[in-house]
C-alpha positions as CSV (number, residue, x, y, z in Angstrom):
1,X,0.0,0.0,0.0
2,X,1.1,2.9,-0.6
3,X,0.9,5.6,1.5
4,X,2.4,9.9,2.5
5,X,4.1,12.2,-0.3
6,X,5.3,8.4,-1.7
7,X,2.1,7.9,-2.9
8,X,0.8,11.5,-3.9
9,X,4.2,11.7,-6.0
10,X,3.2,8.2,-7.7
11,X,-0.7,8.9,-8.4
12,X,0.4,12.1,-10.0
13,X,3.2,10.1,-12.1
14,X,0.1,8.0,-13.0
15,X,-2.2,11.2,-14.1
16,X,0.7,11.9,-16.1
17,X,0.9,9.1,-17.8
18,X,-2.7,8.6,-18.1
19,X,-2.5,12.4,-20.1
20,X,0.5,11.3,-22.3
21,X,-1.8,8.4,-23.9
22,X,-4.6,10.2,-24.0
23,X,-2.7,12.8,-26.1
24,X,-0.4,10.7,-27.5
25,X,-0.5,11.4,-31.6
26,X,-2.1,14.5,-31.3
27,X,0.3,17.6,-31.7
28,X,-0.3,20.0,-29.6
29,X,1.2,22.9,-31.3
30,X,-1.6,22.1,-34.4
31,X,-4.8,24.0,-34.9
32,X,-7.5,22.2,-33.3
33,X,-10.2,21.2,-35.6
34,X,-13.1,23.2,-34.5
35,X,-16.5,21.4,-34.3
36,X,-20.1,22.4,-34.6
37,X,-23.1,20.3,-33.6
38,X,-26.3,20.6,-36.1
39,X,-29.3,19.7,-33.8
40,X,-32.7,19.4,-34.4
41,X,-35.3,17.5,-36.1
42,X,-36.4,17.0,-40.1
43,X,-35.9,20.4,-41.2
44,X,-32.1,19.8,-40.1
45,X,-32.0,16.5,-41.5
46,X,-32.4,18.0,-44.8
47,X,-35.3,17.6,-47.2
48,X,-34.1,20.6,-49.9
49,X,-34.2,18.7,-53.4
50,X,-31.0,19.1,-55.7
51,X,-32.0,17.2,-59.0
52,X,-35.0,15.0,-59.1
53,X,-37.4,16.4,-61.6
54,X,-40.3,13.8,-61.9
55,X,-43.4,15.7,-63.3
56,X,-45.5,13.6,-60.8
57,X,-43.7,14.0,-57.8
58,X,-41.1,16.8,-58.1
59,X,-43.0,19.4,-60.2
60,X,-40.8,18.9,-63.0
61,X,-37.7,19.8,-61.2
62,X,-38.7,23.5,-60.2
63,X,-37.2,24.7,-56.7
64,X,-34.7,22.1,-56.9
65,X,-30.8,23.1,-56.5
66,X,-30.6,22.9,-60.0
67,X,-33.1,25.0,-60.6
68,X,-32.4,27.4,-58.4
69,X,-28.9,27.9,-59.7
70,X,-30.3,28.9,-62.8
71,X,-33.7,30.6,-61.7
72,X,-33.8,31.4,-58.2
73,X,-33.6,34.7,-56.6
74,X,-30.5,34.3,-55.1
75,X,-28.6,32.8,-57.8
76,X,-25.9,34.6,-57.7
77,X,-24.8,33.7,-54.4
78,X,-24.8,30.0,-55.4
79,X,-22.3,30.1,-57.9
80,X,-19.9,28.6,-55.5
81,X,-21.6,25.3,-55.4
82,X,-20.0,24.2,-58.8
83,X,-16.4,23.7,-60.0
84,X,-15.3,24.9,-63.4
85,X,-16.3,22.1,-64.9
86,X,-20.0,22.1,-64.0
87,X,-19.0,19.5,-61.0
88,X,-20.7,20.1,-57.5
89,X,-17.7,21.3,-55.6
90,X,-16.1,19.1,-52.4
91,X,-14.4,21.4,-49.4
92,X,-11.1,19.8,-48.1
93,X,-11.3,21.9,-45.0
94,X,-14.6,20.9,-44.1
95,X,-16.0,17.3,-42.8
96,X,-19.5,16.6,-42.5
97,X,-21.0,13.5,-39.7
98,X,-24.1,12.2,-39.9
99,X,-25.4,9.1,-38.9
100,X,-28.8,8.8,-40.3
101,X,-31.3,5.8,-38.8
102,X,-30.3,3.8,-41.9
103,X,-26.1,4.3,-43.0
104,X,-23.6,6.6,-41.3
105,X,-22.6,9.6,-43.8
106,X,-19.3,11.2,-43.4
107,X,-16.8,12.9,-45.9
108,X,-15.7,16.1,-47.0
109,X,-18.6,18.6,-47.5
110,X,-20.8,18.7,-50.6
111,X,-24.2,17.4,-51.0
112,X,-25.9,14.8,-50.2
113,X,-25.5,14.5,-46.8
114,X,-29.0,14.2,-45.7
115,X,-31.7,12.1,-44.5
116,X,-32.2,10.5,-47.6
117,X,-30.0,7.8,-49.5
118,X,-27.2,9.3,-52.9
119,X,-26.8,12.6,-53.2
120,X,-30.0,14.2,-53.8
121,X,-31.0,16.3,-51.3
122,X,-29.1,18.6,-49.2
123,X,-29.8,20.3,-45.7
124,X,-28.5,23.6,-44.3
125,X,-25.2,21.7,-43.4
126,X,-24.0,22.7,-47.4
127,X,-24.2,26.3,-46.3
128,X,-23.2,26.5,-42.9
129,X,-20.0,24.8,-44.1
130,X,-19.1,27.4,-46.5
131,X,-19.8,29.8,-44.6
132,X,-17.3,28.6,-41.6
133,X,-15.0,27.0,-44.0
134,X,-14.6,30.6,-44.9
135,X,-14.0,32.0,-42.1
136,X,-12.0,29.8,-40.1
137,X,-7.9,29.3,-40.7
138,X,-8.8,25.7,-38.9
139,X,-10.6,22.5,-40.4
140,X,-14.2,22.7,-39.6
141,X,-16.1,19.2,-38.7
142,X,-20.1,19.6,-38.8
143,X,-21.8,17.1,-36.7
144,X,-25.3,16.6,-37.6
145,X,-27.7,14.9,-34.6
146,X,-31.4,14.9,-35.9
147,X,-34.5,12.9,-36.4
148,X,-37.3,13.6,-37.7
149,X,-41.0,13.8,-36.0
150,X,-39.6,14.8,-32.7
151,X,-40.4,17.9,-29.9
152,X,-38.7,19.2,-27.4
153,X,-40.9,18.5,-24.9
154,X,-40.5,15.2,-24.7
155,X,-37.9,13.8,-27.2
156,X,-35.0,16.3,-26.8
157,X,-36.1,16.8,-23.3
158,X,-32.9,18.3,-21.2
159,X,-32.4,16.7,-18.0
160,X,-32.8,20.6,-15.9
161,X,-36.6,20.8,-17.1
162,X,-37.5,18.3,-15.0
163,X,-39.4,14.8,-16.0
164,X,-38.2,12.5,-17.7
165,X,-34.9,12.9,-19.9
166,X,-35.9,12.9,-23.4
167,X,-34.3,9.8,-25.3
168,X,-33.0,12.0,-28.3
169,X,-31.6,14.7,-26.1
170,X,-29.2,11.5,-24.6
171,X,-28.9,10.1,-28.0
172,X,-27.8,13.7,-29.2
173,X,-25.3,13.8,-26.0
174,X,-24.2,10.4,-27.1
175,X,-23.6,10.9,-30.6
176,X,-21.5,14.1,-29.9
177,X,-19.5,12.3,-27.3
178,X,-18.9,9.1,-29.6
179,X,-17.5,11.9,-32.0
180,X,-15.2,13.9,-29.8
181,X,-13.9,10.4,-29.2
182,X,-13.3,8.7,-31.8
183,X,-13.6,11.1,-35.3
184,X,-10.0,10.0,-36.3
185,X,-11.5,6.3,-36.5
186,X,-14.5,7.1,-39.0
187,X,-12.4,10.4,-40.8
188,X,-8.8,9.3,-41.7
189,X,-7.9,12.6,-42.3
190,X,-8.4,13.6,-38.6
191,X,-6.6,11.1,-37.0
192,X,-4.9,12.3,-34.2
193,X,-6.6,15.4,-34.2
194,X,-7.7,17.7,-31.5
195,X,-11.0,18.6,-31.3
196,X,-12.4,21.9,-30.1
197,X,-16.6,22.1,-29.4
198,X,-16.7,25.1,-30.8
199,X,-21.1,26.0,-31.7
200,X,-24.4,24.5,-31.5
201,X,-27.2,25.0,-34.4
202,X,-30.6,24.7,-33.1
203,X,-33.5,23.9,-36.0
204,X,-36.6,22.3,-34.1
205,X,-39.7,23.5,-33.3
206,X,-42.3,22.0,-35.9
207,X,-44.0,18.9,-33.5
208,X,-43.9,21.3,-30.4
209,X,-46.9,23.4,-31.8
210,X,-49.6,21.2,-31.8
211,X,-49.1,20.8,-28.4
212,X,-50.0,23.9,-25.8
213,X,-48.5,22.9,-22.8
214,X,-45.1,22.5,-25.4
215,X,-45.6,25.7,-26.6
216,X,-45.9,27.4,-23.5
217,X,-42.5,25.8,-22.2
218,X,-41.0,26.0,-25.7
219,X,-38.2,28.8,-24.7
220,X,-38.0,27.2,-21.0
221,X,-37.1,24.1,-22.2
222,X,-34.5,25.3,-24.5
223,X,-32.8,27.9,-22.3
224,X,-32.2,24.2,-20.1
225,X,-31.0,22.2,-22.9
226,X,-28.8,24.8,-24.0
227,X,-27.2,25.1,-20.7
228,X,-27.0,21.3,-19.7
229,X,-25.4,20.5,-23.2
230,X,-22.6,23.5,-22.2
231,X,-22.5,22.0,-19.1
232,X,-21.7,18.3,-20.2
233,X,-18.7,19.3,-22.6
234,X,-17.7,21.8,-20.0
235,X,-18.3,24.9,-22.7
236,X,-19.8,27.4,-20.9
237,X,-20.0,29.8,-23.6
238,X,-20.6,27.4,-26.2
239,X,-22.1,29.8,-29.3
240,X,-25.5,29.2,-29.9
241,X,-27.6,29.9,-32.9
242,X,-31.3,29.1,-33.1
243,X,-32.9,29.0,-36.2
244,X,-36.5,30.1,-36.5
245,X,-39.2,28.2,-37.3
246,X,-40.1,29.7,-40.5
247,X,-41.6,27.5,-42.7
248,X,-45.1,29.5,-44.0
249,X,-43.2,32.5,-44.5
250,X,-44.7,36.1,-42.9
251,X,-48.4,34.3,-43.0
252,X,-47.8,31.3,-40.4
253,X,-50.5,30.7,-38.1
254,X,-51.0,31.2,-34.1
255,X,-49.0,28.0,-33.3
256,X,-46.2,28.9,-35.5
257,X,-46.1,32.5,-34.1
258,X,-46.3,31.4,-30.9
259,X,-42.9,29.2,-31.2
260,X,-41.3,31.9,-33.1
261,X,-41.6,33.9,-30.0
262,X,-40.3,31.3,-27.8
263,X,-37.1,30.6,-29.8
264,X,-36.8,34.7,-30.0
265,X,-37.6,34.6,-25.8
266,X,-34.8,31.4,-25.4
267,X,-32.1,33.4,-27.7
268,X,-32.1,36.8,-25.2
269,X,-32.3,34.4,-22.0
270,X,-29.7,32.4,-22.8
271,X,-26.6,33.3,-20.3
272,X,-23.8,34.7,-21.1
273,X,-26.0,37.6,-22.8
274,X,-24.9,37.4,-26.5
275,X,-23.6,33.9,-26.3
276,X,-26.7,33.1,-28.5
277,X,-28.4,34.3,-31.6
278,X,-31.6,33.7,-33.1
279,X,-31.6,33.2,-37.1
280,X,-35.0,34.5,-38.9
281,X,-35.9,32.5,-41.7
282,X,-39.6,33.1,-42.4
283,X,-38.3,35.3,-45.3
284,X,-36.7,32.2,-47.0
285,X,-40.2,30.2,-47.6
286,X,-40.5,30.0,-51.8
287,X,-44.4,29.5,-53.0
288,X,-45.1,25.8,-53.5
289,X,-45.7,26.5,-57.2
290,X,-42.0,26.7,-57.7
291,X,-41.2,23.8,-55.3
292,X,-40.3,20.3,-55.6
293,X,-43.1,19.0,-53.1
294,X,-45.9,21.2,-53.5
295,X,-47.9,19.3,-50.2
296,X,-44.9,19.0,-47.9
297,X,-45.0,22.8,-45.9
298,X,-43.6,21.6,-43.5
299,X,-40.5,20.4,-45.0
300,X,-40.2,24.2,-46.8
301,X,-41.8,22.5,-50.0
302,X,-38.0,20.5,-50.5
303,X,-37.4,23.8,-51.9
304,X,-33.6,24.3,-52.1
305,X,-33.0,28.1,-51.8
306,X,-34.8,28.1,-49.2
307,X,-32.8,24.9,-47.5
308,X,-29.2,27.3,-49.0
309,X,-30.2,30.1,-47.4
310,X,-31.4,29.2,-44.1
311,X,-27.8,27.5,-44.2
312,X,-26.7,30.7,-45.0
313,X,-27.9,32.2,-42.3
314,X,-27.2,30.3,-39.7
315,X,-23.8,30.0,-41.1
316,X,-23.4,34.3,-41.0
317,X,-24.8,34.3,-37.5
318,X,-22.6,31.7,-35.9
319,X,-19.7,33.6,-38.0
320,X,-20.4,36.7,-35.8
321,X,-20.7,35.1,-32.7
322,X,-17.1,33.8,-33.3
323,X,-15.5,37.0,-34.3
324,X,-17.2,38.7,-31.2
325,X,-15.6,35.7,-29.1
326,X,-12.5,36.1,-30.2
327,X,-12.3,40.0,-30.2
328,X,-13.2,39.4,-26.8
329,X,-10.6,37.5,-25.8
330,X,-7.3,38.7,-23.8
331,X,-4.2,39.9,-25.8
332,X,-1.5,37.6,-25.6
């Protein structure tokens, strides 16, 4: 047994150790790769159409990426999504995980990495990726947690609201955990890397309207999952952006309104003040006549403008909340 400074000297020697194979491969004196966690439900899975054009089922392509490059009102700030050659461009800087209920996708960004199986749909990950891949001198890894059908009141349930603990806010914690982990082992390219938490993406809010009770604890329950998921990774001022429910566009009924004002409510209560930012997106909804899925509001009609630019957004908002963190930062 042992026992006195002996044994203080020899449990640190074994924290040290313990520290050296944790690290070991890993350079310290390299950028850490900084992370971002896309949480939320189908809206963040991704339902924006990039090519199918069935007359039947996709309104003969219109509202689709491809479209939309060519005809949609923000064209010109899509121009990017191509290579020279009329390929859809893949980013070397930025990854993109997402283990969807049926494969796991990973790999450097483009599209396809949605819900669905190929390549032909895209979510707001495409821009949000751009838009940090832009802005950061480090690699950017996009972590996508989200299922579809599922409310905050009871599914993504934080642990500080009280009741039961929703099983998709511990499968989100779990996912993120199995990523800050293990990345190297799914993304070659990262192997050995450090890995830096560095912003949470919030897109939810669809199933919690129908319910009252949800809608009146709506920014409650997302003040507390905002602050237990800080508190897990031990980021207290993890960025946050929350992205407003804004399928319907300016003419959204009660219900909708109602959760608008909660996520606006959640974004200024949300400690440190300016740690969070809500995203509007109402003025991204496209008419269904130049949609993909004319009968699918509430997946924004697949419409892919709408799916670039609520990307956008959120990708410009989580942009500033960076800058602002690092202006605020101590000089070194």
């Amino acid at each position: 047994m042992i026992s006195g400074q002996k044994g203080d000297a020899m449990r640190l020697l074994m924290i040290l150790i313990w520290a050296m194979c944790c690290f070991a491969g890993s350079d310290a004196s390299e950028p850490a790769v900084k992370v971002f966690v896309l949480a939320g439900q189908s809206n963040m899975e991704g339902q924006g159409v990039v090519d199918l054009d069935h007359p039947e089922y996709y309104n003969s392509g219109k509202g689709t990426l491809v479209w939309s490059m060519k005809n949609g009102q923000t064209k010109s700030k899509m121009t990017h999504l191509k290579d020279e050659s009329g390929t859809w461009s893949v980013r070397d800087d930025v990854w993109v995980r997402y283990q969807t209920p049926h494969e796991l996708k990973v790999g450097n960004l483009g599209i396809g990495f949605a819900v669905y199986p190929g390549k032909h749909h895209i979510g707001p990950e495409l821009q949000v990726g751009h838009r940090l891949g832009n802005h950061l001198p480090e690699r950017v890894l996009l972590v996508k947690v989200c299922w579809g059908g599922k409310s905050l009141f009871k599914d993504f349930r934080p642990p500080s609201a009280g009741g039961q603990t929703g099983e998709y806010y511990l499968k989100m914690v779990d996912d993120v955990r199995h990523v800050m982990a293990r990345a190297g082992d799914e993304i070659p390219d990262l192997k050995g890397a450090r890995l830096e938490l560095a912003g949470f993406i919030w897109f939810q809010g669809w199933n919690d309207m129908f319910d009252e009770r949800a809608r009146k604890e709506y920014s409650k329950n997302l003040v507390h999952l905002i602050s237990d998921f800080r508190k897990t990774f031990a980021v207290p001022k993890l960025p946050v952006v929350i992205a407003e429910t804004g399928n319907m566009g300016p003419e959204a009924g009660k219900n909708m309104l109602e959760i608008r004002q909660a996520q606006a409510k959640a974004a200024a209560e949300i400690q440190p003040e300016g740690s969070a930012v809500l995203v509007p997106t109402a003025g991204f909804a496209r008419p269904k006549e130049l949609s993909p899925n004319v009968g699918h509001g509430h997946h924004w009609f697949g419409n892919a403008e709408s799916y670039f630019l609520i990307g956008d957004a959120m990708g410009q908002a989580m942009v500033g909340l960076l800058s602002r963190e690092r202006a605020a930062e101590p000089a070194r």
